[in-house]
Every structure is written in structure tokens, then in C-alpha cells.
N, CA, C and O atoms as a Tinker XYZ file with bonds, in Angstrom:
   320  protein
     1  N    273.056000   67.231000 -136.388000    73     2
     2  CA   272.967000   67.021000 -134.977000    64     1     3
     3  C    271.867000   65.980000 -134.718000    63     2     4     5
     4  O    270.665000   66.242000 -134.679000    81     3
     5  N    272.539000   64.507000 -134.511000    73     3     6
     6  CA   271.321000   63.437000 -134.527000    64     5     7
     7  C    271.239000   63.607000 -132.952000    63     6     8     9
     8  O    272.205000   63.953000 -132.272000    81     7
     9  N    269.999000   63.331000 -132.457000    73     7    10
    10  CA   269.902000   62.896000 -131.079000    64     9    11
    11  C    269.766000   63.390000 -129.648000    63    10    12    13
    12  O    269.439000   62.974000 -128.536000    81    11
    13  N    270.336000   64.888000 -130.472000    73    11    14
    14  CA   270.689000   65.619000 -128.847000    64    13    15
    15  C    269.490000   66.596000 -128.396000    63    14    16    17
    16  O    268.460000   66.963000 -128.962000    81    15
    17  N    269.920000   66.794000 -127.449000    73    15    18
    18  CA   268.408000   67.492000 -126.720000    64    17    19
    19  C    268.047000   69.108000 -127.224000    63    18    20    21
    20  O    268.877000   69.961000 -127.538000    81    19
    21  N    266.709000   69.236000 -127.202000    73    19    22
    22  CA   266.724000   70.152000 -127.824000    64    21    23
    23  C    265.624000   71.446000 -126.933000    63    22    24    25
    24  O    265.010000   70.823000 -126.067000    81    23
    25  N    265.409000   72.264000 -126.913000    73    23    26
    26  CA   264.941000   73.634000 -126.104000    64    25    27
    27  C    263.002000   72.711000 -125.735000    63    26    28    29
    28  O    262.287000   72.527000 -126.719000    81    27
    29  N    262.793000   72.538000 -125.166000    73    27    30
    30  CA   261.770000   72.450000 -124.792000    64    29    31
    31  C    260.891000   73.128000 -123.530000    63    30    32    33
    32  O    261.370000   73.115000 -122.397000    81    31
    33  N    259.402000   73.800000 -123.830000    73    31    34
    34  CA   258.443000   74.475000 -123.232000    64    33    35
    35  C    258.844000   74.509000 -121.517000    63    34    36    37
    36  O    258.324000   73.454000 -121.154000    81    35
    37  N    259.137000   74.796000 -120.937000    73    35    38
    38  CA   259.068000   74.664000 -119.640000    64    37    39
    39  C    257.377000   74.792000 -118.623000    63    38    40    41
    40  O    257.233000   74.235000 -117.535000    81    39
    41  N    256.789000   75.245000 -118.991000    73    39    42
    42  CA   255.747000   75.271000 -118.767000    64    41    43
    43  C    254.974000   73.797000 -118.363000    63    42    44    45
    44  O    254.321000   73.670000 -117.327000    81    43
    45  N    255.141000   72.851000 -119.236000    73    43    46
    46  CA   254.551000   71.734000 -119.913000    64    45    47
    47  C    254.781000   70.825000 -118.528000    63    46    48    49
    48  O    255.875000   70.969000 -117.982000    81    47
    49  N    253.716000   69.791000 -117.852000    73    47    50
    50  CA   254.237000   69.213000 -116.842000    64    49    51
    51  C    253.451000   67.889000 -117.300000    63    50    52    53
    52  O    252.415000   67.642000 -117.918000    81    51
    53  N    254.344000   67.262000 -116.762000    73    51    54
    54  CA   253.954000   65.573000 -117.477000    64    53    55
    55  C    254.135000   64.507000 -115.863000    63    54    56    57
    56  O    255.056000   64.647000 -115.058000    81    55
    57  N    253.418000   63.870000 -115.786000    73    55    58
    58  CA   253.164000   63.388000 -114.634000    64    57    59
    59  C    254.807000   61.821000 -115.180000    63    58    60    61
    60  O    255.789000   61.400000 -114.569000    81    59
    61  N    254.520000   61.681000 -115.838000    73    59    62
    62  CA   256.100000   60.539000 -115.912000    64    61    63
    63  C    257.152000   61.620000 -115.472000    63    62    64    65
    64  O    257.986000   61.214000 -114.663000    81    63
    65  N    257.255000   62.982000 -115.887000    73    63    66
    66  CA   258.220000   63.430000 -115.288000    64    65    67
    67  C    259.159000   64.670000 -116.860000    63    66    68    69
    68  O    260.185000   65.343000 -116.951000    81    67
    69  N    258.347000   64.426000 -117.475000    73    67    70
    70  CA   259.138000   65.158000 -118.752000    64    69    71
    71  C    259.999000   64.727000 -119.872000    63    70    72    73
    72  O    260.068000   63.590000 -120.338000    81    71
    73  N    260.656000   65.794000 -120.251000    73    71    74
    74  CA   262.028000   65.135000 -120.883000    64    73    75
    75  C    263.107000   64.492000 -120.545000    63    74    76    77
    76  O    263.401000   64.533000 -119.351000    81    75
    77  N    263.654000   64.022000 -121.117000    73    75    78
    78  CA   265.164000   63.408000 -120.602000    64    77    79
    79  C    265.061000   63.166000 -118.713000    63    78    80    81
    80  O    265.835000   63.550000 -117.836000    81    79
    81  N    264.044000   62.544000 -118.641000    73    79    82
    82  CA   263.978000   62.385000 -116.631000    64    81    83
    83  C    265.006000   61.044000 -116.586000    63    82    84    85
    84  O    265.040000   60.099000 -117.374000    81    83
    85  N    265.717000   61.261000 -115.552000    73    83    86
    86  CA   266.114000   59.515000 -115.001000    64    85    87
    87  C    266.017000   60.058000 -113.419000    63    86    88    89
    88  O    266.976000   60.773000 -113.129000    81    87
    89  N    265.314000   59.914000 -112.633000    73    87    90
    90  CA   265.472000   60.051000 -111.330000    64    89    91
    91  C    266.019000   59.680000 -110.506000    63    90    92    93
    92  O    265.848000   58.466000 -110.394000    81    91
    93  N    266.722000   60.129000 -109.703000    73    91    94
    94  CA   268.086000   59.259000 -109.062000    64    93    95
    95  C    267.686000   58.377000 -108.105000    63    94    96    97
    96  O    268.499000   57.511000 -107.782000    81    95
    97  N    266.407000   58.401000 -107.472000    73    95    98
    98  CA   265.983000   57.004000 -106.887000    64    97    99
    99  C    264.799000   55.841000 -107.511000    63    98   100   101
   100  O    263.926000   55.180000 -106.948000    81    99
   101  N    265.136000   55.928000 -108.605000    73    99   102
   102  CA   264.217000   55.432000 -109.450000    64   101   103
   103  C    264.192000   53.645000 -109.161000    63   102   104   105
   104  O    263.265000   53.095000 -109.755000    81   103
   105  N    264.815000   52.994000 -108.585000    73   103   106
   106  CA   265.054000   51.643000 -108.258000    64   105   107
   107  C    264.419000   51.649000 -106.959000    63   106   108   109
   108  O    263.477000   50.867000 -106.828000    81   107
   109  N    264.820000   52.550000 -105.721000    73   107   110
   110  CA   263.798000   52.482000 -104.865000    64   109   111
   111  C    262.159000   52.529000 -104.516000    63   110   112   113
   112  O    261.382000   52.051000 -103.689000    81   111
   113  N    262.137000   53.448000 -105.729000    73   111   114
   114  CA   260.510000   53.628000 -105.775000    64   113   115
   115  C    259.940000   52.844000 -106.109000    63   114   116   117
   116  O    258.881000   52.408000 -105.658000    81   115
   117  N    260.745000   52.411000 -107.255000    73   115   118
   118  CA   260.019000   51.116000 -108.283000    64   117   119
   119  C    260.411000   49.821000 -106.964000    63   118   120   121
   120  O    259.589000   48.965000 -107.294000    81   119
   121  N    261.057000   49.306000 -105.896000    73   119   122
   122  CA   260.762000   48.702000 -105.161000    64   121   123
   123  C    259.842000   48.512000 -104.259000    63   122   124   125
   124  O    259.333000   47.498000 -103.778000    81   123
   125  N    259.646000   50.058000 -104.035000    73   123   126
   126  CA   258.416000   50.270000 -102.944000    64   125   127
   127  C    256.790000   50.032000 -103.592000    63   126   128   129
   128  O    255.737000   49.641000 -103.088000    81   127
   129  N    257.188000   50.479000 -104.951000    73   127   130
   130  CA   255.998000   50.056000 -105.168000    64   129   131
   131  C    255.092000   48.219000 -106.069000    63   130   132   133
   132  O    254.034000   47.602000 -106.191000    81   131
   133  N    256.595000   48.214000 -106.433000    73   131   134
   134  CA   256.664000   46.294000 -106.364000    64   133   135
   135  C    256.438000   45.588000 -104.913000    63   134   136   137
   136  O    256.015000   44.437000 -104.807000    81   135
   137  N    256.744000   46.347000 -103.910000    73   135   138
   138  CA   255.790000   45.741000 -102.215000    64   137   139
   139  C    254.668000   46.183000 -101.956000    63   138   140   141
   140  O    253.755000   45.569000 -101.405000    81   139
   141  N    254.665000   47.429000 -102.391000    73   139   142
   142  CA   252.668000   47.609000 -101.776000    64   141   143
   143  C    251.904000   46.842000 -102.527000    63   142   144   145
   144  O    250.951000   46.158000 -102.153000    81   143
   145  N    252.467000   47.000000 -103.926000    73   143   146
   146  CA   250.948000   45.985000 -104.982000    64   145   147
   147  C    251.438000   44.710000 -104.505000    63   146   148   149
   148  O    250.395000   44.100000 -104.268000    81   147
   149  N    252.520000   43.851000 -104.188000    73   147   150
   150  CA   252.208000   42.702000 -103.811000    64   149   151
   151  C    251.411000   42.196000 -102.053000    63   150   152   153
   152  O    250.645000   41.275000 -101.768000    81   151
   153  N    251.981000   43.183000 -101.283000    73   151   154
   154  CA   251.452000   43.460000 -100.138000    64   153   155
   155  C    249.560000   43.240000 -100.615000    63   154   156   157
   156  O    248.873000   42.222000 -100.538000    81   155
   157  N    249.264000   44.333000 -100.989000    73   155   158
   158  CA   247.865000   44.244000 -102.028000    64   157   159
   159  C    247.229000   42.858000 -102.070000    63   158   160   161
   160  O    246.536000   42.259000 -101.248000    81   159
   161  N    247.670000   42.542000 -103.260000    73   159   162
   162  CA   247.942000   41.459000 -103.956000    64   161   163
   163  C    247.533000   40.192000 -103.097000    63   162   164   165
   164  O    246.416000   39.685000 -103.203000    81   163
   165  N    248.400000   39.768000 -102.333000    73   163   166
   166  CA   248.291000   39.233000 -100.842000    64   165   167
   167  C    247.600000   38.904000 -100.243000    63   166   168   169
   168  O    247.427000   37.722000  -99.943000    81   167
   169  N    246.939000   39.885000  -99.847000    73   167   170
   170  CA   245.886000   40.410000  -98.912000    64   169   171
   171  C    244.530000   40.148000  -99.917000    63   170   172   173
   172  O    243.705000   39.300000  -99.575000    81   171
   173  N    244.412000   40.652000 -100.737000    73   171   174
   174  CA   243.149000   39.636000 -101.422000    64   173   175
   175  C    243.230000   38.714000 -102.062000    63   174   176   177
   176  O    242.163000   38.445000 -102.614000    81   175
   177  N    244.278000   37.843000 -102.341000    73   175   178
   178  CA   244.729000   36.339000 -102.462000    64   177   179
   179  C    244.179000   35.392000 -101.477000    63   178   180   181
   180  O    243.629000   34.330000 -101.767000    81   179
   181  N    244.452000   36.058000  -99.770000    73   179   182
   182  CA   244.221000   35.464000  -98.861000    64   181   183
   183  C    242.682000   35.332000  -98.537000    63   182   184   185
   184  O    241.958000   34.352000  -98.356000    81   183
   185  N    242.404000   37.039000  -98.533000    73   183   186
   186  CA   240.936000   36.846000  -98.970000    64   185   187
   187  C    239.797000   35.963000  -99.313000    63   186   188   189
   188  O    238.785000   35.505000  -98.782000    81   187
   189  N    240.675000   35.923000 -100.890000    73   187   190
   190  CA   239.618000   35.149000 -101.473000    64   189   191
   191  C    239.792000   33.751000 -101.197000    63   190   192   193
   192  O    238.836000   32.996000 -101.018000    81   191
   193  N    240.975000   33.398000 -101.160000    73   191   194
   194  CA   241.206000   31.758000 -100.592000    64   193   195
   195  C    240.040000   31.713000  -99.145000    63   194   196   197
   196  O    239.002000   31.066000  -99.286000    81   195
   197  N    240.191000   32.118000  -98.396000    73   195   198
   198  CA   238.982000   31.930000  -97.268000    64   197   199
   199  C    237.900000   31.712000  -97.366000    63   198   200   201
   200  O    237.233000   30.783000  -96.909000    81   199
   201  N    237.543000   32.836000  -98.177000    73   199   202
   202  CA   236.034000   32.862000  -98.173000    64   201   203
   203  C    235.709000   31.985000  -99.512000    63   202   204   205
   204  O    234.545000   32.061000  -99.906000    81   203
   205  N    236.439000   31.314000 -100.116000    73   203   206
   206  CA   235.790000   30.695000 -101.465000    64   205   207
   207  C    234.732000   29.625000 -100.814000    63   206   208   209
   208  O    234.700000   29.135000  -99.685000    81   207
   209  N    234.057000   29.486000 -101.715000    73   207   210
   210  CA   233.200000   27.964000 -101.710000    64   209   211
   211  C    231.994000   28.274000 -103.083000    63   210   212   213
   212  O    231.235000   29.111000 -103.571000    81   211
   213  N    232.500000   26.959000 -103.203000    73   211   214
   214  CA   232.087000   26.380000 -104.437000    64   213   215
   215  C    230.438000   25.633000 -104.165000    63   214   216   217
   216  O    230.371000   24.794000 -103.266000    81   215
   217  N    229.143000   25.972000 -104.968000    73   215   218
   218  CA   228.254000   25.475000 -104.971000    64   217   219
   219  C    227.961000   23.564000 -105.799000    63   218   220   221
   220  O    227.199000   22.710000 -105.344000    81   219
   221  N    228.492000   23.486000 -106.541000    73   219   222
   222  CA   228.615000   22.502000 -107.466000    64   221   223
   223  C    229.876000   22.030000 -107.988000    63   222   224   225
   224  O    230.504000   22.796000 -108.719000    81   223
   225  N    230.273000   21.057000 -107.765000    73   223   226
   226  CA   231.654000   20.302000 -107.898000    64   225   227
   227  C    232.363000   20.476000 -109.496000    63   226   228   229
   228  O    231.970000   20.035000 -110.576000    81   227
   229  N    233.258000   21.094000 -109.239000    73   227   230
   230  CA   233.657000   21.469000 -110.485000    64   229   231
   231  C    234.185000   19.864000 -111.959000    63   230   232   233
   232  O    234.706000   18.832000 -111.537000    81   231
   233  N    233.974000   20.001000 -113.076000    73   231   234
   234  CA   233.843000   19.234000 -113.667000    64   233   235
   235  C    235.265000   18.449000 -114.141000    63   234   236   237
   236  O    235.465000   17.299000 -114.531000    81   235
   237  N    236.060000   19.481000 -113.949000    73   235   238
   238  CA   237.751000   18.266000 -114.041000    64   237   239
   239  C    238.417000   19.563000 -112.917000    63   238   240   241
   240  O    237.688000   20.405000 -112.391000    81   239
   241  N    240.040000   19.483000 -112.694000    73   239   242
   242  CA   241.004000   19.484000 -111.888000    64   241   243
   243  C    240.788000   21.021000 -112.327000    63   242   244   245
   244  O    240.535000   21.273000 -113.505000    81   243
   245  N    240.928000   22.437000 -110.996000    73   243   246
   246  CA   240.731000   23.355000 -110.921000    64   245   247
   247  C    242.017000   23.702000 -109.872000    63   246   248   249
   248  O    242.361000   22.966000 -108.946000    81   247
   249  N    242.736000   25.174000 -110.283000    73   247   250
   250  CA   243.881000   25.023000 -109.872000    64   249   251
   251  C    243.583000   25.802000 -108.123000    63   250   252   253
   252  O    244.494000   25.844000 -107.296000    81   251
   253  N    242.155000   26.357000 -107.835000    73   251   254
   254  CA   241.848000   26.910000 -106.648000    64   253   255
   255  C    241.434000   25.797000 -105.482000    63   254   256   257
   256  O    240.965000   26.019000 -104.365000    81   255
   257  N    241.885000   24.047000 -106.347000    73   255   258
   258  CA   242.058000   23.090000 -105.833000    64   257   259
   259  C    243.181000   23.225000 -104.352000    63   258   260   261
   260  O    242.995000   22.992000 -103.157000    81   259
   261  N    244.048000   23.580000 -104.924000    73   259   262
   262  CA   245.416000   23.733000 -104.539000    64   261   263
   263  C    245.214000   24.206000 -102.741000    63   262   264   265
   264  O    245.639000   23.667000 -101.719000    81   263
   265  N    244.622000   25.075000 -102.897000    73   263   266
   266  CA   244.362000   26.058000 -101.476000    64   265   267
   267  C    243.322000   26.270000 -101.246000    63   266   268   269
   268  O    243.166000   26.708000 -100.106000    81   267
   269  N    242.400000   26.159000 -101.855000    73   267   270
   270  CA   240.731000   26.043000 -101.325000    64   269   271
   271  C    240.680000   25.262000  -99.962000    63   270   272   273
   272  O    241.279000   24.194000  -99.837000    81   271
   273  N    239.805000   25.936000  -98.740000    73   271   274
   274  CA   239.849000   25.283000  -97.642000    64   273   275
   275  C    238.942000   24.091000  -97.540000    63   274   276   277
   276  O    239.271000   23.255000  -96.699000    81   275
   277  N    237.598000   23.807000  -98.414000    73   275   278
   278  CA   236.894000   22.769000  -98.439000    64   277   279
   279  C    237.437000   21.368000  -99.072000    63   278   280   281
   280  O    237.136000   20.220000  -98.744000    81   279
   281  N    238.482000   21.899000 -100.254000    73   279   282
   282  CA   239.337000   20.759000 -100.775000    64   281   283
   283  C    240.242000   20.130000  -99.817000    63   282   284   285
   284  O    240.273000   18.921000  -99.592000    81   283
   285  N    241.015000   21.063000  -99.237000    73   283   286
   286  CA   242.037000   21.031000  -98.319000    64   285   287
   287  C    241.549000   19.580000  -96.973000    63   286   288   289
   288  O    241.973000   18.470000  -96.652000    81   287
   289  N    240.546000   20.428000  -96.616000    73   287   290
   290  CA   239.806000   19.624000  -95.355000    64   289   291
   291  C    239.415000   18.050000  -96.075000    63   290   292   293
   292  O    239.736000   17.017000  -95.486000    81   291
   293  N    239.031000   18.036000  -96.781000    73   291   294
   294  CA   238.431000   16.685000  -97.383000    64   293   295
   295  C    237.091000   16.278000  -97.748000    63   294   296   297
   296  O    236.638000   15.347000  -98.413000    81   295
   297  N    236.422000   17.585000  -96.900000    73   295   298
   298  CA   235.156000   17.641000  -96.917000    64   297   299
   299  C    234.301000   18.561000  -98.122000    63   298   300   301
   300  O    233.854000   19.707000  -98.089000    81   299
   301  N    234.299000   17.754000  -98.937000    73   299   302
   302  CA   233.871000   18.433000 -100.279000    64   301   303
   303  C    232.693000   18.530000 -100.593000    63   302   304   305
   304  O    232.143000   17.515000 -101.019000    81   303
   305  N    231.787000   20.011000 -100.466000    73   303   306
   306  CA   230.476000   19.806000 -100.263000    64   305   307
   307  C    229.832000   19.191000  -99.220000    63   306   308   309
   308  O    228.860000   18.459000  -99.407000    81   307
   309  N    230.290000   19.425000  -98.136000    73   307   310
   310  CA   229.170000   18.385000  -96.978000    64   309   311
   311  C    229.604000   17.018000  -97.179000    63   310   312   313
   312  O    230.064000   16.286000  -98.055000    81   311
   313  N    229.148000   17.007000  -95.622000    73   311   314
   314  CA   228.641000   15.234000  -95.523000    64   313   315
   315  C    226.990000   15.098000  -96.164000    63   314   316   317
   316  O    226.016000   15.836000  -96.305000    81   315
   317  N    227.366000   13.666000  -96.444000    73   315   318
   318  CA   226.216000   13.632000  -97.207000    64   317   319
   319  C    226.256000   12.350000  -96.265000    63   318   320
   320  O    225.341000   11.527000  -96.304000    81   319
């Protein structure tokens, strides 16, 4: 008998869910929770894009170039 299921503890609780689990909304959850962490995600992406600033001009091409608001503006480091 290769494979097949066999008498296990009932007692025993496993936070994944046990033996042999497939949960029948298992695509929804796993959606909902692929939106909150990006929701998340997001939200301190945006964060940190705002509030960045850079003390000293970085030494070659930096990819927080891209969306940094001091790059963006043109005004890099002050007028001087």
C-alpha cells in the first residue's frame, strides 16, 4: 500500500492545517492576502519615495533616481 493515507493523532493541531488539507477557498485567501501585503507594500513604497533625501550625491546612476522627488524636480541638493 504505497501512498495512501494513513490513521493519524487527532489531537495534533498544525496551524498550515494538518494532513491531507486542500481548503476549498484556498485561491481566495491566497488572493486576499496577495492584496493586503501589496496594499502594505504600497503604502511604504510611497512612503519612502516622499520622504527620501539624499545628503551627498550619489557616485554613479541609482535606481531611487527614477522617483525620488529631488531628482524628479531638478533640483539636486539645493541651489547653490
Amino acid at each position: 500500500m504505497a501512498g495512501g493515507r494513513f490513521p493519524y493523532p487527532k489531537h495534533v493541531w498544525s496551524p498550515s492545517g494538518g494532513w491531507w488539507t486542500q481548503p476549498t477557498n484556498w485561491k481566495s485567501n491566497t488572493a486576499i492576502a496577495v492584496g493586503i501585503t501589496g496594499t502594505i507594500v504600497a503604502a511604504a513604497w510611497k512612503y519612502s519615495a516622499e520622504n527620501e533625501h539624499r545628503h551627498t550625491r550619489p557616485k554613479g546612476w541609482i535606481p531611487s533616481q527614477i522617483w525620488a522627488k529631488e531628482f524628479r524636480d531638478g533640483e539636486i541638493y539645493g541651489k547653490k
